[in-house]
py3Dmol code that shows the C-alpha trace and the ligand (Angstrom):
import py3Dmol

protein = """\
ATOM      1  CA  UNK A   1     113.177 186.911 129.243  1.00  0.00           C
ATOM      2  CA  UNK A   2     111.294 188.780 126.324  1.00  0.00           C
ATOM      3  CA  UNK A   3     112.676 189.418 122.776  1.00  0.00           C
ATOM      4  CA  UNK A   4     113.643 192.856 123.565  1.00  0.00           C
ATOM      5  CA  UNK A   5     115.385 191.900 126.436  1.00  0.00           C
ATOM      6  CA  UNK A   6     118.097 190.478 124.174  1.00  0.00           C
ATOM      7  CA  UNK A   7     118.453 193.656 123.092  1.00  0.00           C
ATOM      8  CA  UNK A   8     119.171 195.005 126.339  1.00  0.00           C
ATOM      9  CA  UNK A   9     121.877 192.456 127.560  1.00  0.00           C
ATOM     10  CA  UNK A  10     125.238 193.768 128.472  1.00  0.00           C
ATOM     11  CA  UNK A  11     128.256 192.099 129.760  1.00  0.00           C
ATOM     12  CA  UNK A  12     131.361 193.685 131.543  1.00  0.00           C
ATOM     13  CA  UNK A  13     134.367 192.467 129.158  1.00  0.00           C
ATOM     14  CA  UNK A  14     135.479 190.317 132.427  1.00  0.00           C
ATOM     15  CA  UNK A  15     132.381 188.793 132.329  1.00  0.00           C
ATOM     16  CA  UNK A  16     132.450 188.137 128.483  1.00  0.00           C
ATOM     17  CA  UNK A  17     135.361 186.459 128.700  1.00  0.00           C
ATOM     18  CA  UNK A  18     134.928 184.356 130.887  1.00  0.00           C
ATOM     19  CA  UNK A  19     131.017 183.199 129.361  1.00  0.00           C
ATOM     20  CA  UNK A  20     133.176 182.564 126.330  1.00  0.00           C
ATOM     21  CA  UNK A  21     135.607 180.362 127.909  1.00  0.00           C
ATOM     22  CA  UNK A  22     132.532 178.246 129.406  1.00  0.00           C
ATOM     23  CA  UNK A  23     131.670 177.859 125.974  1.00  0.00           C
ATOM     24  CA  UNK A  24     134.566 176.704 125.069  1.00  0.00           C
ATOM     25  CA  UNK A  25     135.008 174.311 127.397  1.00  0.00           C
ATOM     26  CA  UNK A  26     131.393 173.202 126.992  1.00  0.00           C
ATOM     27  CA  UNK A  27     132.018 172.482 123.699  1.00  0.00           C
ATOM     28  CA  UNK A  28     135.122 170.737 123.381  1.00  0.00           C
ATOM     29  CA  UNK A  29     133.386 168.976 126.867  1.00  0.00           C
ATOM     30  CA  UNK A  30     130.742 167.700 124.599  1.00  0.00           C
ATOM     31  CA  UNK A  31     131.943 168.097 120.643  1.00  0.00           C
ATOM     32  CA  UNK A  32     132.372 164.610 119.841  1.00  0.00           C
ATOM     33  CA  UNK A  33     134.604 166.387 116.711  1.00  0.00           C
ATOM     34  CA  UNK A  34     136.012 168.828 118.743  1.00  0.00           C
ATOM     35  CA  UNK A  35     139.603 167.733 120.668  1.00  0.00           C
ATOM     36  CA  UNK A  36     141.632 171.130 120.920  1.00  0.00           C
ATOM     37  CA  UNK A  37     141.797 175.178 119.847  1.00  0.00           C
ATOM     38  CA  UNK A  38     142.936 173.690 116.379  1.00  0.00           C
ATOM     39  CA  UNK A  39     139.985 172.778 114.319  1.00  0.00           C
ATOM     40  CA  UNK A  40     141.121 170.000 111.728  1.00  0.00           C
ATOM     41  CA  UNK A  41     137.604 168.630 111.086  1.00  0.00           C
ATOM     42  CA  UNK A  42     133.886 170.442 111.849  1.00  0.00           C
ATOM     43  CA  UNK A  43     130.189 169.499 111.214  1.00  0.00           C
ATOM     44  CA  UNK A  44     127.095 171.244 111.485  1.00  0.00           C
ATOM     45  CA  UNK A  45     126.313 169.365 114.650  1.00  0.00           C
ATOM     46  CA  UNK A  46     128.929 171.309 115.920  1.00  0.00           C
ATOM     47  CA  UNK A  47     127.432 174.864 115.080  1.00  0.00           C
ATOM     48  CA  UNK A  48     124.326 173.737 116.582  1.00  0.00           C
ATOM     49  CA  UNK A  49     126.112 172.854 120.023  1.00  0.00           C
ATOM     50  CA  UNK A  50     127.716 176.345 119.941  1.00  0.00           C
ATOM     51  CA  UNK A  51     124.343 177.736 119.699  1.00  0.00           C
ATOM     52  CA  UNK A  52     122.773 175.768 122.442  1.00  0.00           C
ATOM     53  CA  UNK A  53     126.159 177.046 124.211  1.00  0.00           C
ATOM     54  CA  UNK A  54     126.143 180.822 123.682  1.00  0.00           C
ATOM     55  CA  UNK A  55     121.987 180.504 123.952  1.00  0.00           C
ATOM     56  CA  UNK A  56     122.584 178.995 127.738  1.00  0.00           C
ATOM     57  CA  UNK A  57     125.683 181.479 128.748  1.00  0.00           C
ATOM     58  CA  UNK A  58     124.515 184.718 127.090  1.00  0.00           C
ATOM     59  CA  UNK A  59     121.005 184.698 126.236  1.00  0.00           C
ATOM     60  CA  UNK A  60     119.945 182.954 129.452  1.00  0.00           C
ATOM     61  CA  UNK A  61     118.096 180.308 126.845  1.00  0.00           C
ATOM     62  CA  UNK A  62     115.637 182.839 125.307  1.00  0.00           C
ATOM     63  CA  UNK A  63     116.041 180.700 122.048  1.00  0.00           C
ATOM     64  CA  UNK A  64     115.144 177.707 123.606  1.00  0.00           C
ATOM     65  CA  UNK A  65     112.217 178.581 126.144  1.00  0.00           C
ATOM     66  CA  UNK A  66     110.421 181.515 123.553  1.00  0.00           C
ATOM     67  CA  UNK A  67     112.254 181.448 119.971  1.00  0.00           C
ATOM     68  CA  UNK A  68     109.398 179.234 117.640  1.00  0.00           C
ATOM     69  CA  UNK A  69     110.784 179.871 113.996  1.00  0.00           C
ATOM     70  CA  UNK A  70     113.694 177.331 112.360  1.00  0.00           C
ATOM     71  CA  UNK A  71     117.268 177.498 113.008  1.00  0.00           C
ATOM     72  CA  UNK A  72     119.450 175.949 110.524  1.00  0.00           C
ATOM     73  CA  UNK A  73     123.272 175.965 110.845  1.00  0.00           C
ATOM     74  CA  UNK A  74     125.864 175.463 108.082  1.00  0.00           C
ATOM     75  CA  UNK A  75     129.774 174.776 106.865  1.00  0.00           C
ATOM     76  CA  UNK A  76     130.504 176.143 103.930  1.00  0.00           C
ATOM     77  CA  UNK A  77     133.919 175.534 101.465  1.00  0.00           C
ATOM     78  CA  UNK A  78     133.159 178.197  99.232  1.00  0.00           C
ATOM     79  CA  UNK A  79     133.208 181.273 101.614  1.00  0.00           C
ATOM     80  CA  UNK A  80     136.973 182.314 100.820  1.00  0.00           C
ATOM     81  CA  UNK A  81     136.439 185.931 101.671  1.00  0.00           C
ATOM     82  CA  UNK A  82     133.842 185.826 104.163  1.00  0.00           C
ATOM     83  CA  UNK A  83     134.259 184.177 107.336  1.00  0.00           C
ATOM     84  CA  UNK A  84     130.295 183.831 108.507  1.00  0.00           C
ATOM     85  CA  UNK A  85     126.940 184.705 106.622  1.00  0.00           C
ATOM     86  CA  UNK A  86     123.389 184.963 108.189  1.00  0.00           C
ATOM     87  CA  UNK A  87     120.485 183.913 105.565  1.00  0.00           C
ATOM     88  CA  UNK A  88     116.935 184.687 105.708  1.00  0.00           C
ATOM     89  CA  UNK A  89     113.614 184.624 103.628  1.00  0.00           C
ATOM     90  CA  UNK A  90     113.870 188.605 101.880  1.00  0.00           C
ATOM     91  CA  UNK A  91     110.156 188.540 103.511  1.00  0.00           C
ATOM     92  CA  UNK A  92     111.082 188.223 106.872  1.00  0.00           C
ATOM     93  CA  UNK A  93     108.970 191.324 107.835  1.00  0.00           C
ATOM     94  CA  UNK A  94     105.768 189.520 106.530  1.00  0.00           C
ATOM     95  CA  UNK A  95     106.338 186.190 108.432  1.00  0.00           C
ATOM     96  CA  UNK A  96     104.558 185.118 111.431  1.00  0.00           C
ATOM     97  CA  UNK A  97     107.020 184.678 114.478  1.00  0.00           C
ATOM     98  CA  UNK A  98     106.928 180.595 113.660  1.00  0.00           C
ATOM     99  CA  UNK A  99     107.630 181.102 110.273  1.00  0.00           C
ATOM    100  CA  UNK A 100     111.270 183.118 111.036  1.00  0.00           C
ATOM    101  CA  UNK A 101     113.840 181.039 109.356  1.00  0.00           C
ATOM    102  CA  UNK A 102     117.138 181.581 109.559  1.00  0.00           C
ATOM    103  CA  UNK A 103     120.411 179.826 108.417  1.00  0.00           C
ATOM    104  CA  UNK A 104     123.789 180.850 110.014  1.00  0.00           C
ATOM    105  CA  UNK A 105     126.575 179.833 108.009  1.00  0.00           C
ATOM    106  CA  UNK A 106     130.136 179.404 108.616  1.00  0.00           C
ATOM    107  CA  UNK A 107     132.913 179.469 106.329  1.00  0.00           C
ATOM    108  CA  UNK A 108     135.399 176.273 106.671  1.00  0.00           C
ATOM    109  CA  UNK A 109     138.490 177.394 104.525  1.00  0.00           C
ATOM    110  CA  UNK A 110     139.146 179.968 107.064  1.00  0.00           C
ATOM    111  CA  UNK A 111     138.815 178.549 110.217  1.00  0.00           C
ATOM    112  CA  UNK A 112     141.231 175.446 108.674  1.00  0.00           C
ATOM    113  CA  UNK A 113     143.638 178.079 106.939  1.00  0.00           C
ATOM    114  CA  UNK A 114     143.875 179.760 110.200  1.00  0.00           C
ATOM    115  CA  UNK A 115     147.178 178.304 111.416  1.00  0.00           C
ATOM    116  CA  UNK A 116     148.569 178.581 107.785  1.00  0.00           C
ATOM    117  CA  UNK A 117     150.225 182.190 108.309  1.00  0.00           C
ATOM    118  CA  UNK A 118     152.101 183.022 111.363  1.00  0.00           C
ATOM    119  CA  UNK A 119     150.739 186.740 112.142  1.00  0.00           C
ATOM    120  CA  UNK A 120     148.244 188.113 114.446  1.00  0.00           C
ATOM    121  CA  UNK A 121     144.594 187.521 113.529  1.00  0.00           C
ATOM    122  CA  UNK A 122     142.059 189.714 114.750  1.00  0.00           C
ATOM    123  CA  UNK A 123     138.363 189.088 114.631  1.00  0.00           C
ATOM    124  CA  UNK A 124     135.943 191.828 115.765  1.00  0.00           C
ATOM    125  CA  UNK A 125     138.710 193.587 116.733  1.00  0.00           C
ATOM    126  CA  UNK A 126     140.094 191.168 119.428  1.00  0.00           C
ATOM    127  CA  UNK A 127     142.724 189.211 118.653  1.00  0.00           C
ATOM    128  CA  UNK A 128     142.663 185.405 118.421  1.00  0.00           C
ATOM    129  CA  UNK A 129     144.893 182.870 120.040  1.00  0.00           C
ATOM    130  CA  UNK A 130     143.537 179.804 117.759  1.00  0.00           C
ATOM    131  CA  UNK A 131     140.720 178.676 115.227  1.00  0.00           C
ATOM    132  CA  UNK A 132     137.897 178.219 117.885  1.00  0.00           C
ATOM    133  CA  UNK A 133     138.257 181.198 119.137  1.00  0.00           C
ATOM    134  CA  UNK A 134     138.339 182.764 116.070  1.00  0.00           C
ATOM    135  CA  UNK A 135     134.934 180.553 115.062  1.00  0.00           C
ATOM    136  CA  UNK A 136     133.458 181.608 118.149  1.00  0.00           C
ATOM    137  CA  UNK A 137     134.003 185.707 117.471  1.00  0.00           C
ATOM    138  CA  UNK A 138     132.727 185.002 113.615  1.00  0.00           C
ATOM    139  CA  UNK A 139     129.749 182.857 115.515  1.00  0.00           C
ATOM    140  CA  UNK A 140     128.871 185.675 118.126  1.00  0.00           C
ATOM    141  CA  UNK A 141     128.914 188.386 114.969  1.00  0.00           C
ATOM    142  CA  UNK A 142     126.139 186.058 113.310  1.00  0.00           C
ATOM    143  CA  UNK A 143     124.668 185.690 116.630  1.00  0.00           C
ATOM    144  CA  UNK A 144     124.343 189.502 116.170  1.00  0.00           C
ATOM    145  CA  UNK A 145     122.768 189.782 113.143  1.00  0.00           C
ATOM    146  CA  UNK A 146     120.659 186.925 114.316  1.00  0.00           C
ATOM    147  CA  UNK A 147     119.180 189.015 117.011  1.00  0.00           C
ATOM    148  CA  UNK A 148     118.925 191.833 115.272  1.00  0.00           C
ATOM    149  CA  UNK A 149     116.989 190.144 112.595  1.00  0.00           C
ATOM    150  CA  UNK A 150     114.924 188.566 115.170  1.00  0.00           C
ATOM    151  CA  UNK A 151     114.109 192.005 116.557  1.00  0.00           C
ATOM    152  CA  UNK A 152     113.884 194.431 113.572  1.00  0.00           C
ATOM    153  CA  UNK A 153     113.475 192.377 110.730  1.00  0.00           C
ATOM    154  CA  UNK A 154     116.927 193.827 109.152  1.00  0.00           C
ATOM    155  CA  UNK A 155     120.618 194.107 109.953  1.00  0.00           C
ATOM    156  CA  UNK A 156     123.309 195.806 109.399  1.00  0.00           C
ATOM    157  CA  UNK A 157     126.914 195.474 111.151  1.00  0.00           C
ATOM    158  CA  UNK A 158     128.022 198.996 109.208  1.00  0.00           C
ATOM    159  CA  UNK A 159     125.215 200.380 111.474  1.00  0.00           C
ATOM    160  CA  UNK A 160     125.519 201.849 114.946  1.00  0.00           C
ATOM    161  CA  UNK A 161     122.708 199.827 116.412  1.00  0.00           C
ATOM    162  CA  UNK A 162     124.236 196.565 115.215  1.00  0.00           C
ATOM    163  CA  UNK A 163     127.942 197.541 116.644  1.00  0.00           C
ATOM    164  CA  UNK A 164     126.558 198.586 120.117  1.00  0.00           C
ATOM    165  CA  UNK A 165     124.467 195.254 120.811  1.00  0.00           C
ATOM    166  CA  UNK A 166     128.046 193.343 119.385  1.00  0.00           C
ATOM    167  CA  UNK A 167     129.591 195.693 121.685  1.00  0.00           C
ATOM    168  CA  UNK A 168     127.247 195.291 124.658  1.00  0.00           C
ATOM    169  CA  UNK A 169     127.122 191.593 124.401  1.00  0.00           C
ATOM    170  CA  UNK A 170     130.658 190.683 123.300  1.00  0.00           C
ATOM    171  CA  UNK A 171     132.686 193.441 123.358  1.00  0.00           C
ATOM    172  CA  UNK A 172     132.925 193.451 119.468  1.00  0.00           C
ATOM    173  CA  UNK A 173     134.975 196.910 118.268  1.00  0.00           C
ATOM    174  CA  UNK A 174     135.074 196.139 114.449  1.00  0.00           C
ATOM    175  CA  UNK A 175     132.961 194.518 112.614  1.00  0.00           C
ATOM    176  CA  UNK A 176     135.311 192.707 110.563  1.00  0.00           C
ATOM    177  CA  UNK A 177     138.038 189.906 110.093  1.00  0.00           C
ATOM    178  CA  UNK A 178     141.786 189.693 109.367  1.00  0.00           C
ATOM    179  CA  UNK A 179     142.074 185.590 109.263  1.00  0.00           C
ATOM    180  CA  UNK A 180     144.577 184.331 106.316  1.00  0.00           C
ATOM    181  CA  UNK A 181     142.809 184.806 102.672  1.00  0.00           C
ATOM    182  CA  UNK A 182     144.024 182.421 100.261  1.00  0.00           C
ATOM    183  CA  UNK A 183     145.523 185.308  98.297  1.00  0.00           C
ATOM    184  CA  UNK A 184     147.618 185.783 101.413  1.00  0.00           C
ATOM    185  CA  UNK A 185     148.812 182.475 102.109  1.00  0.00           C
ATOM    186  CA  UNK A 186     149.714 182.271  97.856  1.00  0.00           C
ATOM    187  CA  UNK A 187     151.909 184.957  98.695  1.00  0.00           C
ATOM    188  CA  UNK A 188     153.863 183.929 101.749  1.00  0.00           C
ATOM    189  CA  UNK A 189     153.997 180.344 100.968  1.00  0.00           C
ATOM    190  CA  UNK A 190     154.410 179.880  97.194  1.00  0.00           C
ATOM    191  CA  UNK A 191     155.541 183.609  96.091  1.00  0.00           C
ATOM    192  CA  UNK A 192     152.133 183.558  94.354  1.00  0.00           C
ATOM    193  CA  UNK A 193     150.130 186.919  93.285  1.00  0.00           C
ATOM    194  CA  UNK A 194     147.499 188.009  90.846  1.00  0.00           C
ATOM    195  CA  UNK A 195     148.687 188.843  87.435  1.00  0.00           C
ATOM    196  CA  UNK A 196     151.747 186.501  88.253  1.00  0.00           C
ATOM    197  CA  UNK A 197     153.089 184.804  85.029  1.00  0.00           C
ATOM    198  CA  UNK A 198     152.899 181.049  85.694  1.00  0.00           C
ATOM    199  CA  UNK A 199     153.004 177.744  84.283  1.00  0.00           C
ATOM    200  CA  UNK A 200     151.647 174.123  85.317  1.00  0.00           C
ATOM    201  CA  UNK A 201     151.273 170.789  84.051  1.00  0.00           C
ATOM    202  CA  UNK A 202     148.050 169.052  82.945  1.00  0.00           C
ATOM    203  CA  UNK A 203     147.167 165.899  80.351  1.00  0.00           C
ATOM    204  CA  UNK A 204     151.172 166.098  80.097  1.00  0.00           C
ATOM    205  CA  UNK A 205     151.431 169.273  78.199  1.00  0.00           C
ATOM    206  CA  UNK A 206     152.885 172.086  80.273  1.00  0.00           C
ATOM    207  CA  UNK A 207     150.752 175.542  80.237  1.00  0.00           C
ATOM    208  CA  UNK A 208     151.646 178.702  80.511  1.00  0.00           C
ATOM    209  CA  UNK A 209     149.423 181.295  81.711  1.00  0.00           C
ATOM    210  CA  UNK A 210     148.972 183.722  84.046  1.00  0.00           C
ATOM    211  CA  UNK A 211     147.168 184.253  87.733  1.00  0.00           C
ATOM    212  CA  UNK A 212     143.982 186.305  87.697  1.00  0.00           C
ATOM    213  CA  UNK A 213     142.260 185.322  90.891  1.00  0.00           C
ATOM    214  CA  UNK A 214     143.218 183.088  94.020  1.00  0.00           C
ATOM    215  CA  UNK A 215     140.815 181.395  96.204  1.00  0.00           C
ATOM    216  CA  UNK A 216     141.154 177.915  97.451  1.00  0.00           C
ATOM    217  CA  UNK A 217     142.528 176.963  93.424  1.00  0.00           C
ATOM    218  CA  UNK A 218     144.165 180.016  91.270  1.00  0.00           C
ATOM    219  CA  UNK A 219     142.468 180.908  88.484  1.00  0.00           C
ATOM    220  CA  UNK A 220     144.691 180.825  85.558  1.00  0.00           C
ATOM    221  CA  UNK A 221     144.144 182.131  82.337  1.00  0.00           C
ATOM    222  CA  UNK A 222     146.074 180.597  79.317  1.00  0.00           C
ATOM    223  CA  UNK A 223     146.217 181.781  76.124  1.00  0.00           C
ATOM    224  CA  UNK A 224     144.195 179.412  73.740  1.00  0.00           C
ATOM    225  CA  UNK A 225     143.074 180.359  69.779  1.00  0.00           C
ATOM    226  CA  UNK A 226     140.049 178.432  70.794  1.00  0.00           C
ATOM    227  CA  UNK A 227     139.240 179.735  74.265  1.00  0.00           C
ATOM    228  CA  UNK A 228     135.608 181.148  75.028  1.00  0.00           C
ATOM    229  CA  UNK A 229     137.306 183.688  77.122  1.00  0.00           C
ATOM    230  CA  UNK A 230     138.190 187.259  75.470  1.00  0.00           C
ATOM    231  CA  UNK A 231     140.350 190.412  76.446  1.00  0.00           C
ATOM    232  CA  UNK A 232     140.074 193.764  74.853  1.00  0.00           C
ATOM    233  CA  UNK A 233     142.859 192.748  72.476  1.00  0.00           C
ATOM    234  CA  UNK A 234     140.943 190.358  71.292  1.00  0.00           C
ATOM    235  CA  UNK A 235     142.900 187.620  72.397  1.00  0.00           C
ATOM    236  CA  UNK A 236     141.640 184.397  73.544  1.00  0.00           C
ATOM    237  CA  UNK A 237     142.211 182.264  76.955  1.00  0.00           C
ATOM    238  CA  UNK A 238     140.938 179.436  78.382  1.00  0.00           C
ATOM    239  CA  UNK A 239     140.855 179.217  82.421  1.00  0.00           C
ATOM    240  CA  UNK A 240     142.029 176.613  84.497  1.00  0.00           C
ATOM    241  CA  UNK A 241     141.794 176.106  88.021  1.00  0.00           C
ATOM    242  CA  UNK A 242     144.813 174.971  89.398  1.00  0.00           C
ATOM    243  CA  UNK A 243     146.013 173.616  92.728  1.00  0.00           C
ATOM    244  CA  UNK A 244     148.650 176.846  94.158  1.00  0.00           C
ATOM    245  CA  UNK A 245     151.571 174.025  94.695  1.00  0.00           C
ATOM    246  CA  UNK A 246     151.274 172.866  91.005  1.00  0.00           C
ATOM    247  CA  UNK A 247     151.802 176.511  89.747  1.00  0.00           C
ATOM    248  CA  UNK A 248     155.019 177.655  89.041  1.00  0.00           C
ATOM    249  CA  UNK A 249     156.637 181.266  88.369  1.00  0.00           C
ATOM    250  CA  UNK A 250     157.476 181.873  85.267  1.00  0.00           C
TER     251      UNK A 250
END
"""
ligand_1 = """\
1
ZN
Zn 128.096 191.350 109.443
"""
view = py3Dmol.view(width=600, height=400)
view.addModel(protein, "pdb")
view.setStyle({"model": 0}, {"cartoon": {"style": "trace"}})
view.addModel(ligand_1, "xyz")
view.setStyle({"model": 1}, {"stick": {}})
view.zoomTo()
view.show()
């Protein structure tokens, strides 16, 4: 198995189906984290398993046996919008094949907001039945870039090149996801929105602001003669970041 061989691997969607459910069972088999589809708690030990995994079932271990750069794997709390993130030195082109380095990362507010809205959520264009199978499709996109980066040095999933390996591989047909945003979930659970009017509680005063961005806290901004923040009006706010179930609708 060469490098460009990776680029060459295709899978009939029975086939990729059931490689993923090996995977799956592999690594709830040997996640010590791990117990079910729900994920409740995840570490980067984990990530690294599911590479190992989806290195032994699809890439017939090319990363193990011939890959000589660094592999680093992380969980991230901040990636509200994104669901998975592939990192690399901006001179990848000029680096010797041991001195590749990349980091896949993974966002964690997702994957434990997934069972927060009751809808259908669609990875990569296949639907999901849980939050490990919706890790795995964000994990086999990165896997994607991953290669490609590998290969060419660049990546793009708006390209064609990208969305025929993710096609070939894992029967990708978007390159996108539709898990539960926190903007979402503020809306169906707490009747929540951006530009909402709201008030909360804090140092035992009440405040009264209003909502100008939701991620895992709202931003709220609340009128304040001494604020640093300024509109056009030239009136002043300070921001808060408050919990969603502390805000209320004023
Ligand atoms: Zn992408």
């Amino acid at each position: 198995m060469r490098k460009t061989d990776l680029l060459t691997l295709h899978y009939p969607p029975s086939q990729i189906m059931a490689r993923r459910e090996e995977v799956r069972r592999e690594l709830l088999r040997q996640s010590p984290h791990l117990s079910g589809g729900r994920i409740t708690r995840i570490f980067q030990s984990d990530l690294k398993l599911l590479f190992e995994l989806y290195d032994r079932f699809f890439f017939r271990n090319y990363f193990r046996d011939h890959f000589t750069g660094q592999l680093r794997f992380s969980l991230s709390t901040r990636m509200t919008k994104s669901a998975g993130m592939t990192l690399y030195p901006r001179n990848l082109d000029k680096l010797s094949p041991q001195e590749e380095r990349y980091e896949l990362r993974i966002s964690a507010v997702l994957l434990f907001n997934y069972e927060r809205l009751e809808r259908d959520k669609v990875v990569n264009g296949i639907n999901t039945r849980d939050s490990l199978e919706a890790l795995q499709l964000v994990f086999e996109h990165e896997l994607c870039h991953l290669i490609e980066l590998h290969c060419f040095k660049e990546s793009s999933c708006r390209q064609e090149r990208f969305q025929s390996l993710a096609f070939n591989l894992f029967g990708h047909t978007e390159s996108c996801h539709r898990l539960p945003l926190m903007s979402e979930i503020a809306t169906a659970k707490y009747g929540l929105s951006i530009g909402d009017q709201v008030s909360f509680q804090a140092e035992g005063k009440t405040f009264l602001g209003f909502i100008c961005r939701i991620n895992r806290r709202a931003t709220v901004m609340v009128p304040d003669a001494r604020g640093i923040y300024r509109d056009r009006a030239g009136k002043r706010y300070s921001k808060y970041y408050v919990p969603l179930s502390l805000l209320k609708k004023s």
